[in-house]
C-alpha positions in Angstrom: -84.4 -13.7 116.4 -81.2 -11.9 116.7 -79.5 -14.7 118.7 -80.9 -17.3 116.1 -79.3 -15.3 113.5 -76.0 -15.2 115.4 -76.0 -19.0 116.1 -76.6 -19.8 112.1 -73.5 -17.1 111.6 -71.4 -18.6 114.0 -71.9 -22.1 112.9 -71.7 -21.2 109.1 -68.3 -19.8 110.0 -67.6 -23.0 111.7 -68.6 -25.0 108.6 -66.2 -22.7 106.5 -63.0 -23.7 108.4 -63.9 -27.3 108.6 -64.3 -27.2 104.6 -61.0 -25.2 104.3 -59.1 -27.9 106.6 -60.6 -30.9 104.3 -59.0 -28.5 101.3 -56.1 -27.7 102.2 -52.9 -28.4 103.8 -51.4 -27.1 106.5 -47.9 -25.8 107.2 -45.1 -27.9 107.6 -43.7 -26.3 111.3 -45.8 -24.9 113.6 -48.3 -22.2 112.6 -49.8 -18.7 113.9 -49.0 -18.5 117.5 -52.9 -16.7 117.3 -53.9 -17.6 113.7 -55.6 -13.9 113.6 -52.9 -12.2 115.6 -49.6 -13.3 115.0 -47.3 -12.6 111.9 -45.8 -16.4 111.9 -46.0 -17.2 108.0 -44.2 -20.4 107.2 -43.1 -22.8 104.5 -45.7 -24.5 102.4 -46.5 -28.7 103.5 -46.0 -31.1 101.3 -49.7 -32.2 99.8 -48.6 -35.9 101.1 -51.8 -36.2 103.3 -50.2 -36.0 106.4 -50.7 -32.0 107.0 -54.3 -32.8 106.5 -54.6 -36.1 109.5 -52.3 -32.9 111.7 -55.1 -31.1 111.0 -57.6 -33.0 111.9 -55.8 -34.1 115.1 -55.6 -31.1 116.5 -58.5 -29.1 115.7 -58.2 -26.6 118.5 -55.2 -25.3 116.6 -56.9 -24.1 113.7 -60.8 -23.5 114.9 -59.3 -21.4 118.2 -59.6 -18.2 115.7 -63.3 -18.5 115.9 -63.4 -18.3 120.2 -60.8 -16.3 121.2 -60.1 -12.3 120.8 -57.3 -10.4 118.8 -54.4 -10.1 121.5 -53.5 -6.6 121.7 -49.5 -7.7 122.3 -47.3 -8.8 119.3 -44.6 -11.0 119.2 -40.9 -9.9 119.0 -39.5 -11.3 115.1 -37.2 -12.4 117.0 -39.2 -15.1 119.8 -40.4 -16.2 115.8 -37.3 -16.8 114.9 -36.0 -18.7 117.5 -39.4 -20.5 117.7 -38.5 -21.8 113.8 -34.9 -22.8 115.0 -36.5 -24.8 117.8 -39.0 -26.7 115.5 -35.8 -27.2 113.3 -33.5 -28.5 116.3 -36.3 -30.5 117.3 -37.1 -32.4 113.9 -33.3 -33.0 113.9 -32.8 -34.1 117.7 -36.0 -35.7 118.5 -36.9 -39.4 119.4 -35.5 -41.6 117.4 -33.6 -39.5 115.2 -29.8 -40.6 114.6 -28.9 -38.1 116.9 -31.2 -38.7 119.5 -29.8 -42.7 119.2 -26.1 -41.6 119.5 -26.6 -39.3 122.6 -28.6 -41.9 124.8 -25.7 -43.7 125.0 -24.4 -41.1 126.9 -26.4 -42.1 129.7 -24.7 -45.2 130.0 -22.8 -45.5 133.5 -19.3 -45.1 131.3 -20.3 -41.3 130.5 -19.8 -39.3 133.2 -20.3 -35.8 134.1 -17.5 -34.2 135.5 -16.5 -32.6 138.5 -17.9 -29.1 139.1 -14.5 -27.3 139.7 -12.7 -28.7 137.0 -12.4 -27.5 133.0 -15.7 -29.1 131.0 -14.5 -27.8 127.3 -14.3 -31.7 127.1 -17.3 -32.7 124.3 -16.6 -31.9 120.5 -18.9 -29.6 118.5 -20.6 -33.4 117.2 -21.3 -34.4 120.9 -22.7 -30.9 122.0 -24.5 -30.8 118.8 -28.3 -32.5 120.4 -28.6 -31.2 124.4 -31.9 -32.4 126.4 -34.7 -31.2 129.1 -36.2 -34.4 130.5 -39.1 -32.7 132.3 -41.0 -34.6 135.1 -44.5 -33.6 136.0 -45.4 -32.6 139.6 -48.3 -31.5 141.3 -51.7 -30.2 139.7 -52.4 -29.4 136.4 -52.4 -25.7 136.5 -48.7 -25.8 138.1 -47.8 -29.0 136.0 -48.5 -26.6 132.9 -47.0 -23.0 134.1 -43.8 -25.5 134.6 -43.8 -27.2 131.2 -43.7 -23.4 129.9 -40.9 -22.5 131.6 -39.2 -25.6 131.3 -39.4 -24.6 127.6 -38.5 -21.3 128.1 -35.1 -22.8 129.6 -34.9 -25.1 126.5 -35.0 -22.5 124.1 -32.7 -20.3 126.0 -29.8 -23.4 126.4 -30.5 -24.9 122.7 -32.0 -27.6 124.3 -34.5 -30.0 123.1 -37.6 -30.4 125.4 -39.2 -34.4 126.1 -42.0 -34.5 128.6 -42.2 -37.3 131.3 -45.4 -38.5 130.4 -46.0 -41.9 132.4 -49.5 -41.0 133.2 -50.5 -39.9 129.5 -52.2 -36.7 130.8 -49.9 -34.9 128.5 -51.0 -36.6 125.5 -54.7 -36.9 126.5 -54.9 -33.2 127.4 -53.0 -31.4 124.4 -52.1 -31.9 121.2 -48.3 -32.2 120.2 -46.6 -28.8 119.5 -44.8 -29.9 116.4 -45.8 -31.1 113.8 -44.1 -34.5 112.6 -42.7 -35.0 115.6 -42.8 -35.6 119.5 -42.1 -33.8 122.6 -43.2 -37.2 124.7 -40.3 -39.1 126.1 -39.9 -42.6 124.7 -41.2 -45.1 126.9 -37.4 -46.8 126.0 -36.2 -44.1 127.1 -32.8 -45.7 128.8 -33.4 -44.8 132.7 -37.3 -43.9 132.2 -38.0 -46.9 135.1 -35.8 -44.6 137.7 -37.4 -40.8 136.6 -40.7 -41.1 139.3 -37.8 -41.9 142.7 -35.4 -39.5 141.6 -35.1 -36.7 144.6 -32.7 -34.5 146.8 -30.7 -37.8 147.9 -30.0 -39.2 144.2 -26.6 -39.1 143.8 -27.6 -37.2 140.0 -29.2 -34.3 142.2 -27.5 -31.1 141.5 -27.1 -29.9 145.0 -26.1 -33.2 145.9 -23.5 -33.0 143.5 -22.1 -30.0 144.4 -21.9 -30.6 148.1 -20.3 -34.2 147.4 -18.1 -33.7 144.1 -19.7 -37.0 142.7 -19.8 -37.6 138.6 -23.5 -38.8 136.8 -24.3 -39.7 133.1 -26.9 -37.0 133.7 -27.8 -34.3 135.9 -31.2 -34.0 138.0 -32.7 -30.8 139.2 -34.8 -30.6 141.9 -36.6 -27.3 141.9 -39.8 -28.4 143.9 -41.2 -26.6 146.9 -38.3 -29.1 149.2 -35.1 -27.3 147.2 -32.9 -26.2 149.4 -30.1 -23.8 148.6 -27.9 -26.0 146.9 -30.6 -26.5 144.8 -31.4 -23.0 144.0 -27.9 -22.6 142.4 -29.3 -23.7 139.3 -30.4 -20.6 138.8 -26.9 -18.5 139.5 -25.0 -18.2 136.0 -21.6 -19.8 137.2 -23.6 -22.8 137.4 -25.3 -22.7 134.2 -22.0 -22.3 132.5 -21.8 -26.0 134.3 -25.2 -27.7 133.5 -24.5 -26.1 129.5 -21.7 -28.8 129.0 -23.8 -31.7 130.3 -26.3 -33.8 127.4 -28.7 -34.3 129.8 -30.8 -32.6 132.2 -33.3 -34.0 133.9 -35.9 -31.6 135.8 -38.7 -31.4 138.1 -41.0 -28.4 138.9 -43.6 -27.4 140.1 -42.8 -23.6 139.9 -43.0 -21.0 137.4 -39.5 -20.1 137.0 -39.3 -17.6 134.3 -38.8 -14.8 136.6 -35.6 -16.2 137.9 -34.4 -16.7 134.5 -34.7 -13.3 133.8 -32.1 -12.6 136.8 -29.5 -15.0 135.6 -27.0 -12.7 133.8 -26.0 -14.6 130.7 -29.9 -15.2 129.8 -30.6 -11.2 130.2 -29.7 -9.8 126.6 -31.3 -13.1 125.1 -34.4 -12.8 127.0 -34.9 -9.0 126.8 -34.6 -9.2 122.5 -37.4 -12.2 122.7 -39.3 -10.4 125.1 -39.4 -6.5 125.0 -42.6 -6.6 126.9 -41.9 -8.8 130.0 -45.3 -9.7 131.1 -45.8 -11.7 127.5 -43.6 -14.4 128.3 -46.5 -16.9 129.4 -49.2 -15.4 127.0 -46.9 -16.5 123.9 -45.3 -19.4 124.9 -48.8 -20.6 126.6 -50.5 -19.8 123.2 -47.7 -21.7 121.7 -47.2 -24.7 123.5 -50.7 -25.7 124.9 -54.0 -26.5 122.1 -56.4 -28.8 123.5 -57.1 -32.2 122.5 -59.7 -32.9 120.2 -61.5 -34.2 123.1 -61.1 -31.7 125.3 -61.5 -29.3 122.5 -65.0 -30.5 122.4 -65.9 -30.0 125.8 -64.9 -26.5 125.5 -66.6 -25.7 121.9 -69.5 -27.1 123.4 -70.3 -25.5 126.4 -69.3 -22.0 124.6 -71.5 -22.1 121.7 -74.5 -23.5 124.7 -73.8 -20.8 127.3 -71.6 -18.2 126.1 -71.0 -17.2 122.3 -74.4 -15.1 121.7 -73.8 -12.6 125.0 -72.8 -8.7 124.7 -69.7 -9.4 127.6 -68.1 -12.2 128.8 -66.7 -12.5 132.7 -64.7 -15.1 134.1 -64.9 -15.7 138.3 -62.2 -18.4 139.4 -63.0 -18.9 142.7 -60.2 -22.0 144.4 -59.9 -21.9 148.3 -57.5 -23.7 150.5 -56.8 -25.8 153.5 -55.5 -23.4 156.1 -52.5 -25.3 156.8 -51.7 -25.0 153.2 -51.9 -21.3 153.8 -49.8 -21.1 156.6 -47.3 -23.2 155.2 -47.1 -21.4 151.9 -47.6 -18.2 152.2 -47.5 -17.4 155.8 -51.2 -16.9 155.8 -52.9 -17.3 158.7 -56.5 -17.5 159.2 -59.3 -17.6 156.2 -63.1 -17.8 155.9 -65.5 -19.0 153.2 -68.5 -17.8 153.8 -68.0 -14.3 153.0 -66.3 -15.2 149.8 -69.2 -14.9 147.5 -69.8 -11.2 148.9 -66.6 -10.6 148.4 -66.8 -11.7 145.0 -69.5 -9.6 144.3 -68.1 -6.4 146.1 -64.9 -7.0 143.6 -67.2 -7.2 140.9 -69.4 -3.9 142.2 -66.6 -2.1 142.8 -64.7 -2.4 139.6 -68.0 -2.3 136.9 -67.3 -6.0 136.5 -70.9 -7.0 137.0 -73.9 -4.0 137.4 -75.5 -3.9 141.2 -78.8 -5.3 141.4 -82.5 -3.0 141.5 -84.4 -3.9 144.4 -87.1 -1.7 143.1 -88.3 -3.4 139.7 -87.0 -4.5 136.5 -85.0 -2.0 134.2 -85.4 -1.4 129.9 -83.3 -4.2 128.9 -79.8 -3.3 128.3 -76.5 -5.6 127.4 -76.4 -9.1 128.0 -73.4 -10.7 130.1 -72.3 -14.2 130.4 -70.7 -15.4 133.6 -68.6 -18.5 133.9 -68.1 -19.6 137.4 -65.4 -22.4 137.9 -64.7 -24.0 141.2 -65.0 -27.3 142.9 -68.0 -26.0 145.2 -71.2 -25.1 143.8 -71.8 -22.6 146.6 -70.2 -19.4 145.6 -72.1 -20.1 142.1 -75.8 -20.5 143.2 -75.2 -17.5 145.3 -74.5 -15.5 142.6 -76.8 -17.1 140.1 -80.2 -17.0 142.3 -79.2 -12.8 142.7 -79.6 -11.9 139.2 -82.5 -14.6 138.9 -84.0 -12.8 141.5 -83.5 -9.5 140.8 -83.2 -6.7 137.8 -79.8 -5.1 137.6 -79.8 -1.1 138.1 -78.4 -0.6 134.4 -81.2 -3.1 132.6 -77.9 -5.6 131.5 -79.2 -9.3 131.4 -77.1 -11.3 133.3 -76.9 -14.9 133.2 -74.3 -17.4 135.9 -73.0 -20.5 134.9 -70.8 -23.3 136.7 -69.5 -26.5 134.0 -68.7 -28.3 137.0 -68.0 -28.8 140.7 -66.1 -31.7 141.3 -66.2 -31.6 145.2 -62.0 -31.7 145.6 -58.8 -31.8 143.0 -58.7 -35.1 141.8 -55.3 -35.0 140.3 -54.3 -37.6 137.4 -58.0 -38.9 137.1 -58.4 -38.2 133.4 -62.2 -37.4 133.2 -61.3 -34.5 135.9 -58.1 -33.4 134.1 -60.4 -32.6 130.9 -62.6 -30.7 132.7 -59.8 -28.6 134.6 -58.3 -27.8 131.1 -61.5 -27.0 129.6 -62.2 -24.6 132.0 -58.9 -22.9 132.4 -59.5 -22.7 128.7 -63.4 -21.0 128.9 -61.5 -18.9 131.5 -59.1 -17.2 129.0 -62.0 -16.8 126.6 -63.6 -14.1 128.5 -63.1 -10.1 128.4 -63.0 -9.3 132.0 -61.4 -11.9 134.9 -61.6 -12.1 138.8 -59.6 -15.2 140.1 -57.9 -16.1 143.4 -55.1 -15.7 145.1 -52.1 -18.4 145.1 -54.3 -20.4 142.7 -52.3 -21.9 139.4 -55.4 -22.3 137.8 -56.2 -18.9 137.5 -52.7 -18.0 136.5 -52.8 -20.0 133.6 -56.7 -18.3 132.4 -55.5 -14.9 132.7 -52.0 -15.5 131.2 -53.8 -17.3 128.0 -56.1 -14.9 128.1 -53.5 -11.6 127.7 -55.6 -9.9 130.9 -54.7 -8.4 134.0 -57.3 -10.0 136.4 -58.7 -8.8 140.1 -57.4 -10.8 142.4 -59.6 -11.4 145.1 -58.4 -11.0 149.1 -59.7 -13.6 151.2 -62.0 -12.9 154.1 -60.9 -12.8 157.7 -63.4 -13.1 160.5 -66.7 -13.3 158.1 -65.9 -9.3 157.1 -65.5 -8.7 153.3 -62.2 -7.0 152.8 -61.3 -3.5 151.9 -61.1 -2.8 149.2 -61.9 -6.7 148.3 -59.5 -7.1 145.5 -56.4 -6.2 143.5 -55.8 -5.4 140.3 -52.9 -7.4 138.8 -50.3 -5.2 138.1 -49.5 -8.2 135.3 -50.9 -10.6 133.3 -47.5 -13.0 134.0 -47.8 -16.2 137.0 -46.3 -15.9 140.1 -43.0 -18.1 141.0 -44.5 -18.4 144.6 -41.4 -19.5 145.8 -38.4 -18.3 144.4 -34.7 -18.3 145.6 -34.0 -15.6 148.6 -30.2 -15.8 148.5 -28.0 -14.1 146.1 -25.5 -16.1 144.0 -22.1 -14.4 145.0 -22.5 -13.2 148.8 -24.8 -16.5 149.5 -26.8 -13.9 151.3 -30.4 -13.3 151.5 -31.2 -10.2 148.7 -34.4 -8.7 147.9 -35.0 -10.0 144.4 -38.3 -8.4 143.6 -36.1 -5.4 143.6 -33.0 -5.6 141.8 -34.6 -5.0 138.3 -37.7 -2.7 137.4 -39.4 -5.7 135.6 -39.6 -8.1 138.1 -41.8 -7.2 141.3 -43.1 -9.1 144.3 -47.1 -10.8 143.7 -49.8 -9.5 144.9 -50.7 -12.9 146.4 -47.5 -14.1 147.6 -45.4 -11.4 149.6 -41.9 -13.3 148.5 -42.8 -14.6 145.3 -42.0 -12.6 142.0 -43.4 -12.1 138.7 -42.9 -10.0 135.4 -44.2 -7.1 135.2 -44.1 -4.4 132.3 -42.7 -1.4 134.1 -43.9 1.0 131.3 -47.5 -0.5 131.8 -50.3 2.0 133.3 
């Protein structure tokens, strides 16, 4: 009877914000980063009709209220601010717009940038008035999204307007547009849109190339995928920004959370630390900001909640993602792995840490709290282990636990839509939860627990069938890891230890030379 009465309450509620949408319009730039959260009041829309069809295109923004906790972290006035001044610049530079048509022509092969060592004070305050991001997906979803985020970090911190590369239209299919009225999608007229998908390290537009070979481009290309070299990595040393801020168009392609880095480039320090004050929020606001579902998508996640999840005392997310070996080794230097201790080092995690209660091998318990567990991977195996223990067995505290899996795909099927939905959709379930386990080097889980605001365990991989000890790690932050950061510093061209140059950047947990934000204040 209770869960009844909590399923007619919940979709009553539901009913109410539908009815209030149909009523009502909404604001005419962007609203609440977290409608119940976030202090981000703006002007009234004009009653026109078109606030309501945003509305309705983009239900997630408005119904997300309904699924998703209070944060306990508050935005700086200031990241409000700016975000207004962004929406503004955006409205007034985006697609189409005069401006927009007057600087395209700068990417006609008469406009040239100029050489690295000379002056550059050579645009007037009308030319320098619209300056561009062209970002170009790469790799999976979860590391296409973590560098879209940080791609728009750069944006905001360079007065730049962001347009996403978007030849697949995963971007459109997946989330809705962050602005209202407007676009973030690149054109598909977009002048040298047929050359985007060959640029690389040899294009003549290349950064590094430029530098090592004085050569002049309409535009400049940044290469900051796992084959940069350190050329390349200049981007991020501030001599060259002063550079790249004189040029209408920059053209990147990531695969990396780069935040961190930004936070070590000296002219972005003061800016950063007055929109950030707690460093390990960069990803949670600007992730809550930037990425609603689709309405499609949207449904695939309402749906399954309400089914598997809404009515339970405790919510706990497992991410569980495991890799080829070679990838490992590659990467992260990581040499030998094992998958068939993994569930039982998933559940020592979860033992260990009160994440999930131990089971009672000697009868069934008083019933006590009920606790929904959402398992995503591309296996089913680590899931029906886990499931068919509490289906077999009482716990020893009488909770009711109940395992459940929304897919298993087999292998990452990158750019096939139906499989991109139900990636985002679970990220998405992921960061609905109150307690987290995901793995290590995994994007996927980087994005859940940075939506989510939560500082998940992060689980060490077996070696040699023998659960690990102690089998996982809290996250010292809720921030990504930039897995593969610069190693040189920008003046001696010498290899530096960058995890330790400031107290709010450290070394992961996962990735021995990557780096992440961390909140040095934080217990």
């Amino acid at each position: 009877m209770k869960k009844l009465v909590g399923v007619v309450l919940f979709s009553f509620i539901s009913f109410l914000v539908s009815l209030i949408l149909q009523q009502y319009s909404t604001p005419d730039i962007h609203p609440d980063l977290d409608e119940r959260v976030l202090d981000f009041t703006s002007a009234k829309g004009q009653e026109d009709g078109s606030q309501k069809s945003y509305a309705k295109d983009c239900l997630s923004r408005y119904e997300s209220a309904l699924y998703r906790k209070e944060s306990p972290y508050k935005p700086s006035s200031y990241l409000i601010t700016k975000l207004r001044q962004y929406e503004t610049l955006h409205k007034r530079c985006g697609p189409y717009t005069e401006s927009y048509n007057r600087t395209i022509r700068k990417l006609e092969p008469a406009h040239l940038t100029h050489d690295h060592k000379h002056d550059h004070h050579h645009e007037t305050s009308d030319d320098k008035e619209c300056k561009y991001l062209v970002r170009i997906p790469f790799d999976g979803l979860g590391n296409r999204i973590l560098s879209l985020a940080s791609a728009f970090l750069y944006a905001l911190l360079t007065d730049r307007v962001l347009l996403v590369y978007d030849n697949e239209g995963d971007t459109a299919d997946l989330f809705c547009e962050p602005i209202p009225e407007t676009t973030w999608l690149l054109p598909q007229d977009f002048p040298i849109r047929n050359r985007l998908e060959n640029l690389n390290q040899e294009s003549p537009e290349c950064y590094g190339n430029m530098l090592q070979h004085s050569r002049n481009s309409s535009f400049v290309y940044l290469h900051l995928i796992y084959t940069y070299d350190d050329y390349d990595k200049l981007f991020f040393c501030d001599q060259d920004q002063i550079f790249l801020q004189n040029v209408s168009w920059v053209i990147m392609k990531s695969q990396f959370y780069i935040a961190p880095s930004l936070f070590l480039i000296k002219s972005f320090e003061q800016e950063l630390a007055t929109l950030f004050p707690e460093k390990e929020t960069v990803f949670h606001f600007l992730g809550r900001y930037l990425f609603y579902p689709s309405n499609p998508v949207w449904e695939l996640i309402t749906r399954y909640y309400r089914s598997y999840l809404a009515n339970s005392d405790e919510k706990i997310g497992i991410q569980v993602r495991t890799f080829d070996p070679r990838f490992l080794t590659a990467a992260f230097n990581f040499t030998t792995s094992t998958l068939e201790a993994v569930p039982d080092t998933i559940l020592a995690c979860s033992f260990d840490n009160n994440v999930l209660p131990k089971i009672n091998m000697n009868g069934s318990q008083e019933s006590g709290r009920s606790k929904s567990v959402i398992v995503t991977s591309l296996t089913s195996k680590y899931y029906e282990k886990i499931r068919d223990m509490y289906w077999e067995h009482s716990t020893v505290n009488g909770d009711v636990v109940a395992v459940f899996q929304p897919s298993s795909e087999g292998g990452q099927k990158t750019g096939n839509k139906k499989h991109d939905r139900k990636a985002w959709a679970e990220m998405y379930l992921l960061s609905l939860t109150d307690k987290l386990i995901t793995s290590p080097w995994s994007t996927f889980g980087y994005v859940a627990q940075g939506l989510a605001g939560l500082r998940p365990w992060i689980l060490h991989m077996p070696k040699d069938e023998v659960v690990p000890n102690p089998p996982c790690t809290r996250a010292m932050s809720m921030e990504p890891c930039f897995q593969k950061p610069p190693l040189n510093g920008c003046k001696m061209r010498t290899e530096v230890d960058t995890g330790a140059l400031v107290p709010y950047i450290g070394h992961c947990e996962d990735a021995s030379q990557g780096l992440k934000l961390v909140d040095p204040n934080a217990s």
